[in-house]
N, CA, C and O atoms as a printed pandas DataFrame, in Angstrom:
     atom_number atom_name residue_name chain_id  residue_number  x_coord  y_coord  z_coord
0              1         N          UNK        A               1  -56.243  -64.021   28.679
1              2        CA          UNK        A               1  -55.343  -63.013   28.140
2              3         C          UNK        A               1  -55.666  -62.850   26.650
3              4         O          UNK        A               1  -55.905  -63.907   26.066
4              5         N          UNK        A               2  -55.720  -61.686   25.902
5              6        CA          UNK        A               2  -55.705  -61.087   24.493
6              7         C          UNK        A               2  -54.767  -61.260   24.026
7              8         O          UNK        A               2  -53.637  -61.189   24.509
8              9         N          UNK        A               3  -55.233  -61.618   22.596
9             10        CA          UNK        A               3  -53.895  -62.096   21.843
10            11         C          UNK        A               3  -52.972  -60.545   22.070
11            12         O          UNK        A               3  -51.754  -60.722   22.035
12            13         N          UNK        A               4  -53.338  -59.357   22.250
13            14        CA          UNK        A               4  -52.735  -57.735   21.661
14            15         C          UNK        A               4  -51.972  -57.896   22.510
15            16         O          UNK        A               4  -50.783  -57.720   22.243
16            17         N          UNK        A               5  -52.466  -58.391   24.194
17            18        CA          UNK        A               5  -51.618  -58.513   25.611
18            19         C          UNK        A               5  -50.977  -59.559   25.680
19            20         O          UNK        A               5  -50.226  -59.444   26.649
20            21         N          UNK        A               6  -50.791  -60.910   25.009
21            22        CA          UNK        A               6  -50.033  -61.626   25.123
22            23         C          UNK        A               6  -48.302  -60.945   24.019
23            24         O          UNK        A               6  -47.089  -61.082   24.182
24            25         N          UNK        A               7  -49.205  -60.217   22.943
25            26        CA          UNK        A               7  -48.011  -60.147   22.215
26            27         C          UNK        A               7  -47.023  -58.786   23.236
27            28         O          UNK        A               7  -46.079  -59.302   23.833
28            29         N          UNK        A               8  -47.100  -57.846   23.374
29            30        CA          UNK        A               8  -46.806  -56.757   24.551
30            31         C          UNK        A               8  -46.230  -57.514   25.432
31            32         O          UNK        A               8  -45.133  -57.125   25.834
32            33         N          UNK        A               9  -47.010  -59.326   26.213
33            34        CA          UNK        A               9  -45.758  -59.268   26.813
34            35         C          UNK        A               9  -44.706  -60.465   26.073
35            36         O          UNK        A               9  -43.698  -60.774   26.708
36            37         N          UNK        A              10  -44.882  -60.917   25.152
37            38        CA          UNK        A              10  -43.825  -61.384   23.743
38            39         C          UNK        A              10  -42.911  -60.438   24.051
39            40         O          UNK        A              10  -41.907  -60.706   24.711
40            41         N          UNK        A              11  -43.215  -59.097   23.540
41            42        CA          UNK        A              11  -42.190  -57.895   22.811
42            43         C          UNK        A              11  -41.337  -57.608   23.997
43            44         O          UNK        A              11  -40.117  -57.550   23.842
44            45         N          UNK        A              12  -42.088  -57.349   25.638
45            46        CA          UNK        A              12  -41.199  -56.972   26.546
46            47         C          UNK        A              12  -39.854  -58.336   27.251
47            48         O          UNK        A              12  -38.857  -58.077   27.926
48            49         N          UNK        A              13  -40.278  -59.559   26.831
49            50        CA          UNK        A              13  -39.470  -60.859   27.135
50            51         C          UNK        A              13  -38.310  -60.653   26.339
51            52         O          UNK        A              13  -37.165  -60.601   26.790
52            53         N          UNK        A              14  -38.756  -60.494   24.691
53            54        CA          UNK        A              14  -37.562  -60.210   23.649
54            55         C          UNK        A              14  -36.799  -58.883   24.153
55            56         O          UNK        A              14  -35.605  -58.995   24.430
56            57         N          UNK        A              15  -37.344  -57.801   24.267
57            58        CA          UNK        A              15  -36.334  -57.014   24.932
58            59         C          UNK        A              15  -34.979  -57.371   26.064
59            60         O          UNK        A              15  -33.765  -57.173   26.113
60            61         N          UNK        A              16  -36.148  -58.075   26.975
61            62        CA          UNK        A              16  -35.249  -58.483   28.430
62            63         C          UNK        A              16  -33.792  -59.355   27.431
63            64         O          UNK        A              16  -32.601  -59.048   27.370
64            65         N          UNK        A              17  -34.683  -60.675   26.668
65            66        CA          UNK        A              17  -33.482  -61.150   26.182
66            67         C          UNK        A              17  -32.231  -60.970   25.483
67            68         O          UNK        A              17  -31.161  -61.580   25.499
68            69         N          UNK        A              18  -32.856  -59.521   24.598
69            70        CA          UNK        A              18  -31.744  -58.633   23.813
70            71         C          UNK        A              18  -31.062  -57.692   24.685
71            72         O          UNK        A              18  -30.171  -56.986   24.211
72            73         N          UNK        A              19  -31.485  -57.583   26.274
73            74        CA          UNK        A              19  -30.594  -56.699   26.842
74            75         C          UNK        A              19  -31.059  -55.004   26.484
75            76         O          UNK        A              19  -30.431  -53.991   26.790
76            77         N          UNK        A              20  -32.096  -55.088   25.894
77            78        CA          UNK        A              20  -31.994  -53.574   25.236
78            79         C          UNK        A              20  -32.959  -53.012   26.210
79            80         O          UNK        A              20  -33.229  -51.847   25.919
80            81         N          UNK        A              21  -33.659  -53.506   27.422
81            82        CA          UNK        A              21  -34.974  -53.109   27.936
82            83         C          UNK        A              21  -35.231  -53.572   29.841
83            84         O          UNK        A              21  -36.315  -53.552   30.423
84            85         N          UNK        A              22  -33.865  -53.952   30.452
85            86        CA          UNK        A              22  -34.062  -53.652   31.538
86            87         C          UNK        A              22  -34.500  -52.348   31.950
87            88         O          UNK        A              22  -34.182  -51.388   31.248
88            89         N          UNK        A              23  -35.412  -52.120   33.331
89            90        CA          UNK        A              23  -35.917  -50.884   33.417
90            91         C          UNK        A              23  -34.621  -50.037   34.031
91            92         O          UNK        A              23  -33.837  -50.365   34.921
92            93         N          UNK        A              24  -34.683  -48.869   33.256
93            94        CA          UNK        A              24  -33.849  -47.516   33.921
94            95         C          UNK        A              24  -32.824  -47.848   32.914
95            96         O          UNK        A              24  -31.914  -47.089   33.246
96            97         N          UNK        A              25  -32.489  -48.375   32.097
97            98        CA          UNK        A              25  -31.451  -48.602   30.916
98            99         C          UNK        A              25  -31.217  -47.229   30.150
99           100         O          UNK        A              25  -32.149  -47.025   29.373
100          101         N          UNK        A              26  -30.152  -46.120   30.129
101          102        CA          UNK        A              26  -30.664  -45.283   29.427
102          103         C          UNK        A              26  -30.315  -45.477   27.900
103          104         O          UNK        A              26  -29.347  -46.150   27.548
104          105         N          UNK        A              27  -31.331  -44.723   26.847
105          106        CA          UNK        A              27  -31.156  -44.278   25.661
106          107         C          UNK        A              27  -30.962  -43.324   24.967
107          108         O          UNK        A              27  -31.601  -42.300   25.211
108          109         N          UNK        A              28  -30.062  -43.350   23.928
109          110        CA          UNK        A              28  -29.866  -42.425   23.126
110          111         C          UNK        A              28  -30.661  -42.255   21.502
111          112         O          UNK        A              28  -30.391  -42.881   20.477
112          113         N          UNK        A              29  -31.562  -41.332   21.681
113          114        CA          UNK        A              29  -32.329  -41.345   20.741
114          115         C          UNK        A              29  -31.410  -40.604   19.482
115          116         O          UNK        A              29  -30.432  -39.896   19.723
116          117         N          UNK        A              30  -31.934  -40.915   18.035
117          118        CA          UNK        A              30  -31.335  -40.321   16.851
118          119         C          UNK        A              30  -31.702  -38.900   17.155
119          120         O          UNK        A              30  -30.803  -38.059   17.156
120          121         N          UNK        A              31  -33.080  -38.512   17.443
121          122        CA          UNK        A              31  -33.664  -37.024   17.369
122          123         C          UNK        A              31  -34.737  -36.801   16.062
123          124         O          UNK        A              31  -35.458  -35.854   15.747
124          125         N          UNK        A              32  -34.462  -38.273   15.397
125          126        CA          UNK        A              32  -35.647  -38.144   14.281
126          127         C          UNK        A              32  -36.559  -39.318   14.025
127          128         O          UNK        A              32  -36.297  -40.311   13.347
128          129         N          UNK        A              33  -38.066  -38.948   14.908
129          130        CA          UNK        A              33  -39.239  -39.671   14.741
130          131         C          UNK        A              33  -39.050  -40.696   14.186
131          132         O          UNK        A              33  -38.845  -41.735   14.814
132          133         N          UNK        A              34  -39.093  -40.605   12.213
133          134        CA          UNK        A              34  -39.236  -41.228   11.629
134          135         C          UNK        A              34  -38.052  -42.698   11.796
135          136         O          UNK        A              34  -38.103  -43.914   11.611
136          137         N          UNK        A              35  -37.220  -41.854   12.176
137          138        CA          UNK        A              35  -36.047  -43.858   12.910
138          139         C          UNK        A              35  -36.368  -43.874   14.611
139          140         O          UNK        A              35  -36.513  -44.953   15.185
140          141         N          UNK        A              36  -36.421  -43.141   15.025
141          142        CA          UNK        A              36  -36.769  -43.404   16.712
142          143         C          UNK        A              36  -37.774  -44.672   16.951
143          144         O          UNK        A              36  -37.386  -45.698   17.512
144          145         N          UNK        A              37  -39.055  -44.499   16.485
145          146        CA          UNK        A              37  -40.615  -45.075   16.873
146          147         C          UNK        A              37  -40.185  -46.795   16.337
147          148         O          UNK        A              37  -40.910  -47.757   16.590
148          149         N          UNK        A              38  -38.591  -46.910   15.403
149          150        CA          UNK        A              38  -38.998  -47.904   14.828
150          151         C          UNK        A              38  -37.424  -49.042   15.816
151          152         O          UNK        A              38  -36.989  -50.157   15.530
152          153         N          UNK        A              39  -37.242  -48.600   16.332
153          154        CA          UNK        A              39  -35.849  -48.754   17.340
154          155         C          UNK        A              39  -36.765  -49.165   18.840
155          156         O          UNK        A              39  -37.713  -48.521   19.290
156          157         N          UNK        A              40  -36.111  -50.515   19.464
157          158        CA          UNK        A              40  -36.788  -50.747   20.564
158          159         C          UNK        A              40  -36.523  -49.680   21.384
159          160         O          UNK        A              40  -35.555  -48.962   21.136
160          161         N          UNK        A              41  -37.210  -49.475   22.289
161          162        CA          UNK        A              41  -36.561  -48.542   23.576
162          163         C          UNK        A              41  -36.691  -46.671   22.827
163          164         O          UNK        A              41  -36.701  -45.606   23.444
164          165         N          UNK        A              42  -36.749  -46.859   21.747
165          166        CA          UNK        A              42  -36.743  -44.985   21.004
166          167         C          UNK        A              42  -35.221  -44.919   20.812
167          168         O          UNK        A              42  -34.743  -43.805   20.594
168          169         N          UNK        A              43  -34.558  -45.781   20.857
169          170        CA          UNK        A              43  -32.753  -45.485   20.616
170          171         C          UNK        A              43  -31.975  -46.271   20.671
171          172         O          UNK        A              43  -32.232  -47.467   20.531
172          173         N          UNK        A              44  -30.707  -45.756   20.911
173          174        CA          UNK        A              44  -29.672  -46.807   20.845
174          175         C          UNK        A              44  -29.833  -46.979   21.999
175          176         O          UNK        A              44  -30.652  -46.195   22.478
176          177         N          UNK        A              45  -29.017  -48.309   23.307
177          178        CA          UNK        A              45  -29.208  -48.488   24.396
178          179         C          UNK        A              45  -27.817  -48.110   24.674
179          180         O          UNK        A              45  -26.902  -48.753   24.160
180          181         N          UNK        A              46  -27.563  -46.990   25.544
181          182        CA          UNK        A              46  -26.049  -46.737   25.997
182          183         C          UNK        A              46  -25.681  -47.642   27.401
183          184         O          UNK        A              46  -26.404  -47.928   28.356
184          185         N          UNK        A              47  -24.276  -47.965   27.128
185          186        CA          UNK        A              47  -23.674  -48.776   27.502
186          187         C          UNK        A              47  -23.626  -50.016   27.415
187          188         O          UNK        A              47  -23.610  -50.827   28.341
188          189         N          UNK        A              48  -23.590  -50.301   25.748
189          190        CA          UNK        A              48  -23.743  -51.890   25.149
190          191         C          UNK        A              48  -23.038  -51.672   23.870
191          192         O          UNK        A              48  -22.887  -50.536   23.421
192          193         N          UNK        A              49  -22.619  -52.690   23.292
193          194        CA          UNK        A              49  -21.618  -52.716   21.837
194          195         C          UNK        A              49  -22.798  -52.580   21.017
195          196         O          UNK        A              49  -23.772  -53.331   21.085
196          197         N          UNK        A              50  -22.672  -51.558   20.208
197          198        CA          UNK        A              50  -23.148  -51.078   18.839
198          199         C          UNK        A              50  -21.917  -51.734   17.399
199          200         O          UNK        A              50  -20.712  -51.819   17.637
200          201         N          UNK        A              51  -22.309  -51.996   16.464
201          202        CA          UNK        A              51  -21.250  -52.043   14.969
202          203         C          UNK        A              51  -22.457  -51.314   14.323
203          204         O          UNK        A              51  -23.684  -51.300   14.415
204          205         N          UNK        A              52  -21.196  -50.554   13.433
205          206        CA          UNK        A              52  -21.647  -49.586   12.121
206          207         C          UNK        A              52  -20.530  -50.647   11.314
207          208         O          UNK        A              52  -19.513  -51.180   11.759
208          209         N          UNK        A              53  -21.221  -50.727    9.800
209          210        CA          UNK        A              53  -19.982  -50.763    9.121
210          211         C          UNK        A              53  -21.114  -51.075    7.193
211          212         O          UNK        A              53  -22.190  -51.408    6.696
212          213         N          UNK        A              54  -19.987  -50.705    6.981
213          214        CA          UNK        A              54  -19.886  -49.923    5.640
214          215         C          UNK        A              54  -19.384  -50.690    4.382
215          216         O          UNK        A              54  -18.523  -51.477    4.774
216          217         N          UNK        A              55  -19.559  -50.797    3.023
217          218        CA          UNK        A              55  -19.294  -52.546    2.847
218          219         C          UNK        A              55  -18.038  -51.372    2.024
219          220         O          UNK        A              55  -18.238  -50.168    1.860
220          221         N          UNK        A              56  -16.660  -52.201    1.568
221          222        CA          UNK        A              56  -15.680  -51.447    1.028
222          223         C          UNK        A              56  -15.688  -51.251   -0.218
223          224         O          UNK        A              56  -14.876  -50.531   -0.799
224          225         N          UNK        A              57  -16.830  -52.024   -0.881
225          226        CA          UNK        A              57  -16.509  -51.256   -2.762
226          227         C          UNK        A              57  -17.439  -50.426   -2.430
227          228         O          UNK        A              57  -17.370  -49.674   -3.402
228          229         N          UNK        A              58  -18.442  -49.907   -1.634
229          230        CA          UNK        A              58  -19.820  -49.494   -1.899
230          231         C          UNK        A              58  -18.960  -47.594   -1.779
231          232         O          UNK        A              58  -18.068  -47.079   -1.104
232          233         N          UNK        A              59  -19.853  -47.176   -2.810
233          234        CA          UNK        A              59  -19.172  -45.957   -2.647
234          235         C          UNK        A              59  -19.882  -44.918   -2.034
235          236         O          UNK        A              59  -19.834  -43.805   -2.558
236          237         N          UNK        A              60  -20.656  -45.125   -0.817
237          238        CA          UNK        A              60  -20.975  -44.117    0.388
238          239         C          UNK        A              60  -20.513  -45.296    2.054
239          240         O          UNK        A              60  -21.265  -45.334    3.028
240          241         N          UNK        A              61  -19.340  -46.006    1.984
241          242        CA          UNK        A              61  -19.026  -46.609    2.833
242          243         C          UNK        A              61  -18.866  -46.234    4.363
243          244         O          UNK        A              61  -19.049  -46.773    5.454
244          245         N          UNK        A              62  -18.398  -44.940    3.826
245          246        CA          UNK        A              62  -18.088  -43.645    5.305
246          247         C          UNK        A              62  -19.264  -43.336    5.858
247          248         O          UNK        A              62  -19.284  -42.816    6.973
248          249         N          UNK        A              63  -20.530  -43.631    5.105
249          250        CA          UNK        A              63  -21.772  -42.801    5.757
250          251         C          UNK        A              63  -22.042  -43.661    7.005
251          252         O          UNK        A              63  -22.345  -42.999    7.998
252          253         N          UNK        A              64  -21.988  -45.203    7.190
253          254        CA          UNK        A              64  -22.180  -45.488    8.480
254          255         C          UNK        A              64  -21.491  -44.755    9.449
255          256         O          UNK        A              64  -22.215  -44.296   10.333
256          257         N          UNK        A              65  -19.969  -44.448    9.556
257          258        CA          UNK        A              65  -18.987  -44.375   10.431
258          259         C          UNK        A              65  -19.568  -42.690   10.514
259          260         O          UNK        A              65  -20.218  -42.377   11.511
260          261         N          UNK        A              66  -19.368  -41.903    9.701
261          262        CA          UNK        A              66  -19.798  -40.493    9.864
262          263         C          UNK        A              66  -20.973  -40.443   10.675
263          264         O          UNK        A              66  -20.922  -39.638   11.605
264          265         N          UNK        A              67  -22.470  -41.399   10.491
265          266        CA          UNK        A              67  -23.497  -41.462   10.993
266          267         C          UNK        A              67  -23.314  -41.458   12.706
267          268         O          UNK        A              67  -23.797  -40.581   13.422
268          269         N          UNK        A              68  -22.389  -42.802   13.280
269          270        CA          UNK        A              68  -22.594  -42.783   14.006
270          271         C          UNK        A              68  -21.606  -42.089   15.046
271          272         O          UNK        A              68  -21.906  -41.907   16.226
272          273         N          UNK        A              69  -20.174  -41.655   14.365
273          274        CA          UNK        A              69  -19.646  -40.677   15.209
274          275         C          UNK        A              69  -20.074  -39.264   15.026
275          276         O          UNK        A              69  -19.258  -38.527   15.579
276          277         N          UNK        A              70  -21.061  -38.592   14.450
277          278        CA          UNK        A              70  -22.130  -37.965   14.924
278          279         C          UNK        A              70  -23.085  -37.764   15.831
279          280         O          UNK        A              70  -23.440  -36.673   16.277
280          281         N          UNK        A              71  -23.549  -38.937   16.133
281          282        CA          UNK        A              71  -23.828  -39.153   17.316
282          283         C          UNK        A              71  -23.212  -39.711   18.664
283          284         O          UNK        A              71  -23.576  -39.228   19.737
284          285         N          UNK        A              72  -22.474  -40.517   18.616
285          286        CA          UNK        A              72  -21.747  -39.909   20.007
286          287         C          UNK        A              72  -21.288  -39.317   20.061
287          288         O          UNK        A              72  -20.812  -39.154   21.184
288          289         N          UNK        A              73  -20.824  -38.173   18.829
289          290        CA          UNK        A              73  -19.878  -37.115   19.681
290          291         C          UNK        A              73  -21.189  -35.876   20.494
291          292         O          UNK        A              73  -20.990  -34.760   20.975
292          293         N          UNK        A              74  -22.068  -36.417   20.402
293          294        CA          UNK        A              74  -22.968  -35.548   21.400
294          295         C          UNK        A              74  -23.028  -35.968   22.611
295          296         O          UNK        A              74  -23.698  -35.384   23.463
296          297         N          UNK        A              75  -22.236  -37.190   22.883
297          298        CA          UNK        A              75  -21.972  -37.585   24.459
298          299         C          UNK        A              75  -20.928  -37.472   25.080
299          300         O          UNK        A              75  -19.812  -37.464   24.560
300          301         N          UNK        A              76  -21.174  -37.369   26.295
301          302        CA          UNK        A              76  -19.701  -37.507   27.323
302          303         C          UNK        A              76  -19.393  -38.669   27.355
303          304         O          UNK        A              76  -19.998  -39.616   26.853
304          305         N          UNK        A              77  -18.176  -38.669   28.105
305          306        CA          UNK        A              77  -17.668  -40.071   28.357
306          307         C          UNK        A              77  -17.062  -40.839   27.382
307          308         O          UNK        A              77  -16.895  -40.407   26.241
308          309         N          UNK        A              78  -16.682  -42.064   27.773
309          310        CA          UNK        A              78  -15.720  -42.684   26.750
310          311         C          UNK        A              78  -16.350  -43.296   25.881
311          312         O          UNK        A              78  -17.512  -43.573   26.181
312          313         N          UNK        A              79  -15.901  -43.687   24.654
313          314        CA          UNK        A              79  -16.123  -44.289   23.111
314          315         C          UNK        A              79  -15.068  -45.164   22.669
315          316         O          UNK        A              79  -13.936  -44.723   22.471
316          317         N          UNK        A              80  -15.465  -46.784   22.444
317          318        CA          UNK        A              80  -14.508  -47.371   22.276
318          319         C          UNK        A              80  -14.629  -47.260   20.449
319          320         O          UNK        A              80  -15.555  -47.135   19.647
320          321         N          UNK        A              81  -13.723  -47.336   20.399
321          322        CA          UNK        A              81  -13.912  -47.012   18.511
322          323         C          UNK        A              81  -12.833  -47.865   17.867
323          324         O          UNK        A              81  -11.647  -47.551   17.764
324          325         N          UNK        A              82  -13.505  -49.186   17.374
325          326        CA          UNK        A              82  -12.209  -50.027   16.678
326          327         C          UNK        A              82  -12.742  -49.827   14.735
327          328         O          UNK        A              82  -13.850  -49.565   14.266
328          329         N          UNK        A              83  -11.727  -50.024   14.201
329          330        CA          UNK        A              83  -11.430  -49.857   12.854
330          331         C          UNK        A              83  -10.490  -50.746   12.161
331          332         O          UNK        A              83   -9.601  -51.116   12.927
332          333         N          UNK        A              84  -10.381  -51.227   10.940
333          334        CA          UNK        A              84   -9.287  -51.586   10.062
334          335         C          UNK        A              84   -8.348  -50.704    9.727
335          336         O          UNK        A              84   -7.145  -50.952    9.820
336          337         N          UNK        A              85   -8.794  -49.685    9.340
337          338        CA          UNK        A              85   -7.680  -48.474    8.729
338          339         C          UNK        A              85   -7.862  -47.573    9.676
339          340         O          UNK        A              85   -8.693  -47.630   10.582
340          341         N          UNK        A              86   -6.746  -46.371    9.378
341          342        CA          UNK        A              86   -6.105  -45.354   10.191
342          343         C          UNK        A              86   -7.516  -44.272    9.023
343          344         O          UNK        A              86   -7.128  -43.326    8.338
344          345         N          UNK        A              87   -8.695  -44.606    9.049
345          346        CA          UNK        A              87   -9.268  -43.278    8.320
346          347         C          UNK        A              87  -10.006  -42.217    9.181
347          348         O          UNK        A              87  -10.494  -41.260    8.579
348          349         N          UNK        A              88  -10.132  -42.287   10.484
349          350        CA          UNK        A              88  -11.027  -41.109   11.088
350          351         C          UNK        A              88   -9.621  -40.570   11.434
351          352         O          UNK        A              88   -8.597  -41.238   11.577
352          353         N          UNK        A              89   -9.785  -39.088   11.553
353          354        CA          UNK        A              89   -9.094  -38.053   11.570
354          355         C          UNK        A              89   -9.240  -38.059   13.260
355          356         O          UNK        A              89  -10.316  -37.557   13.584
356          357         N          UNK        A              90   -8.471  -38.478   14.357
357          358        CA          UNK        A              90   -8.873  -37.876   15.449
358          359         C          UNK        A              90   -8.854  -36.257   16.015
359          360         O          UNK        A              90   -9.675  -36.014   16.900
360          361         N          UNK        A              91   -8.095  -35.292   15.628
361          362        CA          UNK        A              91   -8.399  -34.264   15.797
362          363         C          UNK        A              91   -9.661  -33.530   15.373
363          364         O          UNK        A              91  -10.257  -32.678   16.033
364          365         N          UNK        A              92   -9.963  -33.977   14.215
365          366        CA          UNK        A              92  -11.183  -33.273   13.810
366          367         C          UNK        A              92  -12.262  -34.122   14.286
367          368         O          UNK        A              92  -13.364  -33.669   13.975
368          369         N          UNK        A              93  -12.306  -35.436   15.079
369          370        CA          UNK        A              93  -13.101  -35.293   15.676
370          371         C          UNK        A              93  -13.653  -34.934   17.036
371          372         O          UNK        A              93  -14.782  -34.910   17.527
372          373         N          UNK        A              94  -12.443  -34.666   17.453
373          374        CA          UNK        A              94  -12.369  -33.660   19.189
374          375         C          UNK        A              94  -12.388  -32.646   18.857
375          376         O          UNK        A              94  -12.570  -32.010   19.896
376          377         N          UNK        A              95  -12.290  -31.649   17.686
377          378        CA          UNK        A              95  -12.609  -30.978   17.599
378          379         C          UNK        A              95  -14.188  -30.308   17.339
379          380         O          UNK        A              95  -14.539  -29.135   17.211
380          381         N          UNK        A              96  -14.997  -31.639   17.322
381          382        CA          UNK        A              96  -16.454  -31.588   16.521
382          383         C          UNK        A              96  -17.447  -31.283   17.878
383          384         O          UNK        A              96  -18.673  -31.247   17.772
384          385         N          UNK        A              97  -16.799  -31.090   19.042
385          386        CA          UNK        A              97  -17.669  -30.973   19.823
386          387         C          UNK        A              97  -17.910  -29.579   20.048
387          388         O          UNK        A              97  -18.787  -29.223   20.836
């Protein structure tokens, strides 16, 4: 075996173990190359716990949370969404679809 083919199957074991790479798993890609190619699988893996979070003095803290309810609100189905504070607006974001 080649070291190139031993590592390929390294990378596909670490997948299995992270859960991110059973076959037929689907993904949700960002839609932009430049973060896709660098994400196992080309995306997020739907139907597994994701955290965003945002540090609280930093003053673009919202950009995780905006980031990623941006992207699921391009999906169906349910979204578990826990928080400390009362700050996402739920109407405006049922309304974002």
């Amino acid at each position: 075996m080649t070291a190139n083919q031993r590592i390929v199957e390294l990378r596909e074991r670490i997948r299995v173990l992270e859960g991110i790479q059973p076959l037929g798993r689907r993904m949700l890609p960002f839609g932009l190359a430049a973060l896709d190619r660098h994400l196992p699988g080309g995306g997020l893996p739907l139907g597994v716990l994701h955290e965003a979070f945002g540090g609280r003095r930093d003053p673009y803290a919202a950009a995780p949370t905006l980031f990623v309810a941006g992207i699921f609100a391009r999906q169906s189905g349910p979204v578990l969404w826990c928080f400390e504070r009362h700050d996402l607006f739920a109407p405006g974001l049922a309304g974002s679809r």
